[in-house]
Each structure stands twice: as C-alpha cells, then as structure tokens.
C-alpha positions as CSV (number, residue, x, y, z in Angstrom):
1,X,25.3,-14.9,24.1
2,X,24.0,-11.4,24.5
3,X,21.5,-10.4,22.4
4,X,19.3,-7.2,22.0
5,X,16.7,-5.7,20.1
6,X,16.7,-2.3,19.1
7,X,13.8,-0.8,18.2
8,X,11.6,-3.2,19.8
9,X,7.8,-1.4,19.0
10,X,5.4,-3.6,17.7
11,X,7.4,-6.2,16.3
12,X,10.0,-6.5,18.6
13,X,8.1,-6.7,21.5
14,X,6.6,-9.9,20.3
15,X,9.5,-11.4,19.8
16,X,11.6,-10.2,22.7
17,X,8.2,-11.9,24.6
18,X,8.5,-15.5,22.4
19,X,12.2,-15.1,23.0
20,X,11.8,-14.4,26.6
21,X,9.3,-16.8,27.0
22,X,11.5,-19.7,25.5
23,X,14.0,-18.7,28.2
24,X,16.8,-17.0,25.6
25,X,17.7,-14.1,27.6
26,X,17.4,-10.9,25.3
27,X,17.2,-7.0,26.0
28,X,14.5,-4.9,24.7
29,X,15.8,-1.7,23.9
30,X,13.8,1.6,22.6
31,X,13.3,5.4,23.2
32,X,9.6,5.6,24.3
33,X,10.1,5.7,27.9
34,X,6.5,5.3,28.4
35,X,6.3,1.9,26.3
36,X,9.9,1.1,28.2
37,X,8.4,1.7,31.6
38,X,5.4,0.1,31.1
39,X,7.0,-3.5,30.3
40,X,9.3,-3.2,33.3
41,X,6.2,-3.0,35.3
42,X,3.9,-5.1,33.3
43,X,5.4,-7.3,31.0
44,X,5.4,-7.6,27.5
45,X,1.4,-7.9,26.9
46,X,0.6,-9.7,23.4
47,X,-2.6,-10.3,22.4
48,X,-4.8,-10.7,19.3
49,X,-4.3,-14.5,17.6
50,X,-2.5,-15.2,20.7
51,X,-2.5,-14.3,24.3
52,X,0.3,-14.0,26.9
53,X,2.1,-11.6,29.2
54,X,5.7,-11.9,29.2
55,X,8.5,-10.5,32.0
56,X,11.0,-9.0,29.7
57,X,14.1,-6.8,30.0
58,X,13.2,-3.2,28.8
59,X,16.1,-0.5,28.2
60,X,16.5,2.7,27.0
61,X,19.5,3.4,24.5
62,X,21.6,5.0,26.8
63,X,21.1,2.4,29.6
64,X,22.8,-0.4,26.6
65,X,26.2,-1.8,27.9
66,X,28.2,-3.8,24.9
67,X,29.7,-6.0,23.9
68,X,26.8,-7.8,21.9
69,X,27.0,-10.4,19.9
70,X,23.9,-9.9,18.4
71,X,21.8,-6.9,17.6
72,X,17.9,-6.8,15.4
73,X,17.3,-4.1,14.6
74,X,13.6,-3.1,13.9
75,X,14.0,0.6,13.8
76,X,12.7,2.9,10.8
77,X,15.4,3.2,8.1
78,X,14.6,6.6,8.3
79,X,17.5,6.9,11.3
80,X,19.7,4.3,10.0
81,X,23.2,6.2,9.7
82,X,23.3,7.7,13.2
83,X,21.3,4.7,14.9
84,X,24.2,1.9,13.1
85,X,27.0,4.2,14.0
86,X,25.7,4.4,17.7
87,X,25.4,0.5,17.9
88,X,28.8,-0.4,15.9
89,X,31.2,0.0,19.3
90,X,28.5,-1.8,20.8
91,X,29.2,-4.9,19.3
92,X,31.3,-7.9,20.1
93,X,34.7,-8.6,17.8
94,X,32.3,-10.6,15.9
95,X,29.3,-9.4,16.8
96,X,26.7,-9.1,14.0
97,X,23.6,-6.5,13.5
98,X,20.8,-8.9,11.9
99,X,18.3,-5.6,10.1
100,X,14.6,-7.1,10.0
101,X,13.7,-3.4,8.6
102,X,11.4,-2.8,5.1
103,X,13.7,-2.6,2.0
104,X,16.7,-3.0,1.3
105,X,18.7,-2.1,4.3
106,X,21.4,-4.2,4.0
107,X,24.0,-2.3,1.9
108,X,24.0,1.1,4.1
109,X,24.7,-0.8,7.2
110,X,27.6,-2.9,5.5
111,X,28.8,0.5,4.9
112,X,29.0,1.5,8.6
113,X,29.7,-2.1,10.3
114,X,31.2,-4.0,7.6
115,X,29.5,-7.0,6.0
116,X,31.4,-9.2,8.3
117,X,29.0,-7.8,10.7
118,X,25.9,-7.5,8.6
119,X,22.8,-10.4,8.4
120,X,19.3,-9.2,7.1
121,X,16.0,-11.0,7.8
122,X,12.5,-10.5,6.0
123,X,9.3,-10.8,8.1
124,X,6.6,-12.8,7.0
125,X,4.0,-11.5,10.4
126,X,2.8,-8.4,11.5
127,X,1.6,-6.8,14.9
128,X,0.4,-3.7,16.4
129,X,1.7,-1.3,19.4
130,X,-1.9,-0.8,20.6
131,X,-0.4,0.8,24.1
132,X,2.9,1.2,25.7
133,X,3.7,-2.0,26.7
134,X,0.8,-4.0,24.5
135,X,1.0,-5.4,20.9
136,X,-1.2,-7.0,18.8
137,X,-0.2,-9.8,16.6
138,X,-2.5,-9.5,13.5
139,X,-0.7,-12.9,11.9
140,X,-2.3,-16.2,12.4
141,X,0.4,-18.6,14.3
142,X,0.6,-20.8,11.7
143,X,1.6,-18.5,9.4
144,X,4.2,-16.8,11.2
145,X,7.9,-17.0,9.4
146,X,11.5,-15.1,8.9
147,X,13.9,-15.6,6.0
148,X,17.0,-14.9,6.9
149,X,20.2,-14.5,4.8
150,X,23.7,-13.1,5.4
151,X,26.4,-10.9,3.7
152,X,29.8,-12.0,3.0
153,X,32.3,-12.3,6.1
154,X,29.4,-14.3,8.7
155,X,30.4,-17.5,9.8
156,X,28.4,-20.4,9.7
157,X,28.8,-21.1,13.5
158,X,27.2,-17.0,13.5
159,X,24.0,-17.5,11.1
160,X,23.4,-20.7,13.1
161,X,23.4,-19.0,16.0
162,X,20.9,-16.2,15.1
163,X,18.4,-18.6,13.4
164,X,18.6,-20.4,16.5
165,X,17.4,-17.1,18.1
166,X,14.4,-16.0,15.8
167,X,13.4,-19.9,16.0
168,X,12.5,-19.2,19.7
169,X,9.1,-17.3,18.0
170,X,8.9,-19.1,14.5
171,X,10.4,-21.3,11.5
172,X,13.4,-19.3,9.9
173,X,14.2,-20.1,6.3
174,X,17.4,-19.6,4.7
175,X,17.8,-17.3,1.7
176,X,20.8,-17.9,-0.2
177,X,19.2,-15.5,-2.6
178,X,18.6,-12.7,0.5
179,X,17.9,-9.9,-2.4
180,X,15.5,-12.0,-3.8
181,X,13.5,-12.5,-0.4
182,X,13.6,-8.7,0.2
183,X,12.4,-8.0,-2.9
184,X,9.2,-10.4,-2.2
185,X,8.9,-9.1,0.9
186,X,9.3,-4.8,-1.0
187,X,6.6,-5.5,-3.4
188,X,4.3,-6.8,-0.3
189,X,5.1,-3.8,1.9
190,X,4.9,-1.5,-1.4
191,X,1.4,-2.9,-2.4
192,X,-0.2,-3.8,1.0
193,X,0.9,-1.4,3.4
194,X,1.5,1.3,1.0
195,X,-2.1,1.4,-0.6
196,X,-3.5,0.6,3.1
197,X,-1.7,3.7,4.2
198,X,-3.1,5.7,1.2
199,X,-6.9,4.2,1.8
200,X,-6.2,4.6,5.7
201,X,-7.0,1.0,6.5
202,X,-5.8,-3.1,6.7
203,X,-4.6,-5.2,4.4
204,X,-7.8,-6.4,4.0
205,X,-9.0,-3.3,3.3
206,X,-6.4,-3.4,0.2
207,X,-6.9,-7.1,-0.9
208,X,-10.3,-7.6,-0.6
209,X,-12.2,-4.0,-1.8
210,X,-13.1,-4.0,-5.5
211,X,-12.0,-0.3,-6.1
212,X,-8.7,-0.7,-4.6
213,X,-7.8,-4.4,-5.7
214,X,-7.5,-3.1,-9.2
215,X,-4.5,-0.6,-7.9
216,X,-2.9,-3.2,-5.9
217,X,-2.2,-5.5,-8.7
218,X,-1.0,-2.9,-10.7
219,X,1.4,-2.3,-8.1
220,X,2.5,-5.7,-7.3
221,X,3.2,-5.8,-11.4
222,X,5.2,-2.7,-11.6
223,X,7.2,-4.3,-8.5
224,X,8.3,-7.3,-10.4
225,X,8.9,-5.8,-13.6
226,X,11.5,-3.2,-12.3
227,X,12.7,-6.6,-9.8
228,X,13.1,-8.5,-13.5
229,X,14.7,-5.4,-15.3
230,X,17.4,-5.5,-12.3
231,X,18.3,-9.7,-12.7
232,X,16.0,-10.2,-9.4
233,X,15.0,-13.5,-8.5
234,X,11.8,-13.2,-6.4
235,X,12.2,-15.5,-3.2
236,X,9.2,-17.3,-2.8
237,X,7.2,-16.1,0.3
238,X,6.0,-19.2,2.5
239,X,6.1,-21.6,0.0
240,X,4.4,-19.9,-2.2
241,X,6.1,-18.8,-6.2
242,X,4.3,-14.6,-6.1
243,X,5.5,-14.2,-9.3
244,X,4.0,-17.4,-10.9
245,X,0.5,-16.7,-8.8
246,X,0.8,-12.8,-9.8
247,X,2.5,-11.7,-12.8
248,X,0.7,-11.3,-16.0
249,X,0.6,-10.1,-20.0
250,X,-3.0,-11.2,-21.0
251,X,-6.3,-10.7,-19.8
252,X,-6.9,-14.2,-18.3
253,X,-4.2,-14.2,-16.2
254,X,-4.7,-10.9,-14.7
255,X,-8.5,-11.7,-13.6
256,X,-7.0,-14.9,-12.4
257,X,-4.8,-12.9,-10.7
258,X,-7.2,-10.1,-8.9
259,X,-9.4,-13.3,-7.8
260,X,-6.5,-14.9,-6.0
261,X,-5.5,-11.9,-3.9
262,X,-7.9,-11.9,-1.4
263,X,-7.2,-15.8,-1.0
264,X,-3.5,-15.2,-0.8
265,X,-3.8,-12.2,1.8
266,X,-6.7,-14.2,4.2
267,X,-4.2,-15.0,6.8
268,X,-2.9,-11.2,7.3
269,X,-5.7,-9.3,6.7
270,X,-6.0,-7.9,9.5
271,X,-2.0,-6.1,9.8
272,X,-2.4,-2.3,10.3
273,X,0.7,-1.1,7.8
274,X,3.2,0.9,9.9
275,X,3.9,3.5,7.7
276,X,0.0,3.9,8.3
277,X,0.4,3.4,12.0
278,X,3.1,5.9,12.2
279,X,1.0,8.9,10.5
280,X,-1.8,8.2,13.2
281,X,1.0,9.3,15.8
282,X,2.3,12.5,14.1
283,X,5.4,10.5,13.0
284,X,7.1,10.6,9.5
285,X,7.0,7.3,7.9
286,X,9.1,5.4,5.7
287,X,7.3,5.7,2.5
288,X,10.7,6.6,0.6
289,X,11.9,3.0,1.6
290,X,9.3,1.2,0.4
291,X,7.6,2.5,-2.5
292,X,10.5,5.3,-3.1
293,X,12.7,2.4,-3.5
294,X,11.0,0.8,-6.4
295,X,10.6,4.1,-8.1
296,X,14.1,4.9,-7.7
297,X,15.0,1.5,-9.3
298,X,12.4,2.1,-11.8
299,X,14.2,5.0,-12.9
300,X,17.5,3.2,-13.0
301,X,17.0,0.8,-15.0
302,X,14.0,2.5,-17.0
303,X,10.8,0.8,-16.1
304,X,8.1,3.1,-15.4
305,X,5.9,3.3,-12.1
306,X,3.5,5.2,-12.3
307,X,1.2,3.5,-9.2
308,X,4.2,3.9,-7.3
309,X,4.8,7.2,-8.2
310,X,1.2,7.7,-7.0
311,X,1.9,5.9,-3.6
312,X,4.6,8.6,-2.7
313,X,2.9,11.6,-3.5
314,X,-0.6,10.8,-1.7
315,X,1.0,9.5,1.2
316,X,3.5,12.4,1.7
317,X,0.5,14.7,1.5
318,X,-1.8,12.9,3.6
319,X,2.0,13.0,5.9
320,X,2.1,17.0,5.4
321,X,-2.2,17.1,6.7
322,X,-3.3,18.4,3.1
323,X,-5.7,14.7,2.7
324,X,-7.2,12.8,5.1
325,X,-6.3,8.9,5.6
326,X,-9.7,7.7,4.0
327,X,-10.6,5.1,1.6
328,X,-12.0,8.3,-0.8
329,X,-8.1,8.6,-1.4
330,X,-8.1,5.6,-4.1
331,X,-9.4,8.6,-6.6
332,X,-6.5,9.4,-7.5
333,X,-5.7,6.2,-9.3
334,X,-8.2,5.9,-11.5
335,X,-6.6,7.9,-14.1
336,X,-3.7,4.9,-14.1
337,X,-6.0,2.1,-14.6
C-alpha cells in the first residue's frame, strides 16, 4: 500500500514518525523545504510527553509520484480546492483521501474526488512545529485518539485498511455518525483554540483562567445549540457525552459546568491552537473554518452567535496587526456575558 501525508507540519510529522516507527512505510510530503530538508537529514524529532527521533521519507509536492492508495491530508482548508484537485490524479482507482483537517471538510472534497474516494477523521491530540524538522506533542499518550468515519462508495476492505494505518500511532474509533464527531471535535477547536488564539495563549490558558472561562462556555453552548437546531448528534469525544457534561438552561448546571472544564481539558492543556500558531508566522489562519462555520450555520438555521461572532472579528484583526495576541483581548466579551 502507498500511503502519504500531505501536509505533514505539526501533526503529520508525529504521525508519519509513529507510522514510520511501526515499520508502515509512508511519505511525508509538504512545501517548507526547510522543515523537508531538515527530516531528510535528521529525522522526524518528537518530543514533549514523548521522546524519539524517527528516519522518515520527506517530499516536496512536486517530487509526489501516484498512484496512492491512500492520502491524509492535514493541510489548512484554506487551500482545499487547488490542493484536492492537485492530489485527485494522484490517486489509485480506488484510492481514498482520508481529511484529518478542522471543520467540516468533507463535503468540498466529495465534490472534487467523489465520495467513493472521500474518508474524514477527527483528532483527539495536538502537537507543535517548534523547528523544521521538530514537533512537540502537547497530548498525554494515553489520551491520544482518531475517530474516523467514511462517505458513501468506501469499502469495508478500504476503512479497514486506513484504521489499520492511524492505529500505528493510536486507538481509532469508528463514527458511523462522522458529522456528529466533527461537530464535537468544531465546538472544541471553536472554543479552545479559537479563544486561545484571541487571548494569545494554551488551552489551558482558556480552560483554566477565570476571566476567560466564562466566554468559553458561552461558546461551547452556542456550538451545540446551532449543532441541535441542524438535527446534529454530538459524537462523544473519548468516551466522554460533552453535551450531557456541558450544556445547560439553569444556573446550577452552568456552574457545574464552568467547574468541570478545567478537569475535562487537564490532559491538553498545554496544545498551542494552530490558528494561533499560524499568526505567530505571518500566516493567515483558518478562523472562517472553525468559528465562521458555526456562525454561518447559526445564520442558517437562525440561532444566534454572538461569542462567535466575536471570535471572527478579534482574530481577523489581531490577523490584519491592528491588536496584539494578549490575554487583555478577552475585553471585548464582556459586553456578551
């Protein structure tokens, strides 16, 4: 089977390392020569709640040579039109591209590829590109995890095969109800990495600071009630029912709530959101596929989202240099609570 990653930053380049390391042969592709030249000559260095240096196989796009029969794809959704259309006469007859992007990615690249050729896989982990050729993993190894689901058209002799490949790094959970596990995963990334990106710090920084926790929860309630307006079933997340723990309509529940999320969040504190990650480099981040999504489903289906909203508009400014990324940001909630 040939496999490759596409995109492989932060996340990939665990994974092509666990993959690698397990002996599944797999290419890491991406368009930072430096990061690309640095693991040819160093490895794949991972380090943070684990520690290993991996030989991999690093490739620039151009250098890809098809047929696959199975591409992740960890790029920015940002790109996804022209990056799909390259990879689609890269793949095998039935070849598949399995997306383990934010949001809900899954529909566009049907479009281009065909649902045949369409799987899509939510993250449960987070890591770091702390230097070309070095990630951090800021999950704790036992609480690393995909959920992977399919579109209509893949074969069960294909899913098996790809959870057999994401199994080289972790446990990988099916998701009949895939929609459902992205949205769990959508109203994590909206809350978590979008108010860390607006505060300019971790998780942590998000679930466990008393001026900002208020805002989270907020969030993560506008999340599900625009999820429920739509029919959404939210996937439980590790085992765990978020909108049982999380969603309230008294008092009581809602302090229960803000108590539990620093409990809940322990394990991945310390994750560095990308989109946060990505405005430290100059680069545009995906904030309109994360927290844009929910507001444009908000307005569909006429739930309000006001936090949301909020998210957008601070982080495209502190995007255009008008605010710094500072915890002094969270001001501009207060007139929502």
């Amino acid at each position: 089977m040939k496999c490759a990653i596409y995109g492989a930053g932060s996340l990939g380049t665990v994974l092509g390392a666990y993959m690698t390391r397990r002996g599944t042969p797999v290419e890491l592709v991406n368009r930072n020569r430096a990061h690309v030249e640095a693991l040819r000559a160093g490895g794949a260095r991972i380090r943070g709640t684990v520690e290993m240096t991996v030989p991999v196989r690093a490739l620039l796009p151009e250098e890809m040579e098809g047929p696959y029969d199975v591409i992740i794809l960890l790029t920015k959704q940002l790109h996804n039109r022209e990056v799909v259309t390259f990879l689609k006469p890269l793949l095998a007859p039935d070849g598949v591209i399995v997306t383990l992007q934010n949001g809900i990615p899954e529909p566009g690249i049907a479009e281009i590829v065909g649902q045949e050729h369409t799987m899509g896989c939510v993250v449960e982990w987070g890591a770091t590109l702390s230097a070309p050729g070095e990630c951090v993993l800021t999950s704790a190894p036992t609480k690393l995890s995909f959920h992977m689901g399919r579109m209509q058209g893949i074969s069960d002799e294909k899913f098996c095969q790809v959870k057999s490949l994401l199994e080289q790094m972790c446990p990988v959970y099916t998701e009949d109800n895939l929609i459902g596990a992205r949205w769990t995963k959508l109203l994590i990334n909206a809350t978590f990495s979008g108010l860390g990106t607006v505060v300019g710090g971790l998780f942590g920084n998000v679930s466990e600071d008393r001026d900002v926790r208020p805002v989270a929860l907020r969030c993560m309630k506008e999340c599900m009630d625009v999820g429920f307006a739509a029919g959404v079933h939210f996937a439980p997340v590790q085992g765990k029912d978020i909108t049982r723990l999380f969603y309230y309509k008294n008092g009581l529940k809602k302090a229960f709530a803000l108590a539990l999320i620093p409990y809940a969040m322990k394990e991945h504190r310390d994750i560095e959101p990308s989109m946060l990650q990505d405005l430290k480099k100059g680069k545009p981040c995906e904030v309109e596929a994360i927290n844009g999504v929910v507001c444009e489903w908000g307005r569909k289906y006429g739930v309000p989202t006001p936090v949301n909203d909020r998210i957008v508009e601070v982080i495209n400014r502190e995007q255009a240099g008008e605010l710094k990324l500072e915890k002094s940001n969270i001001q501009f909630f207060s007139d929502l609570l």
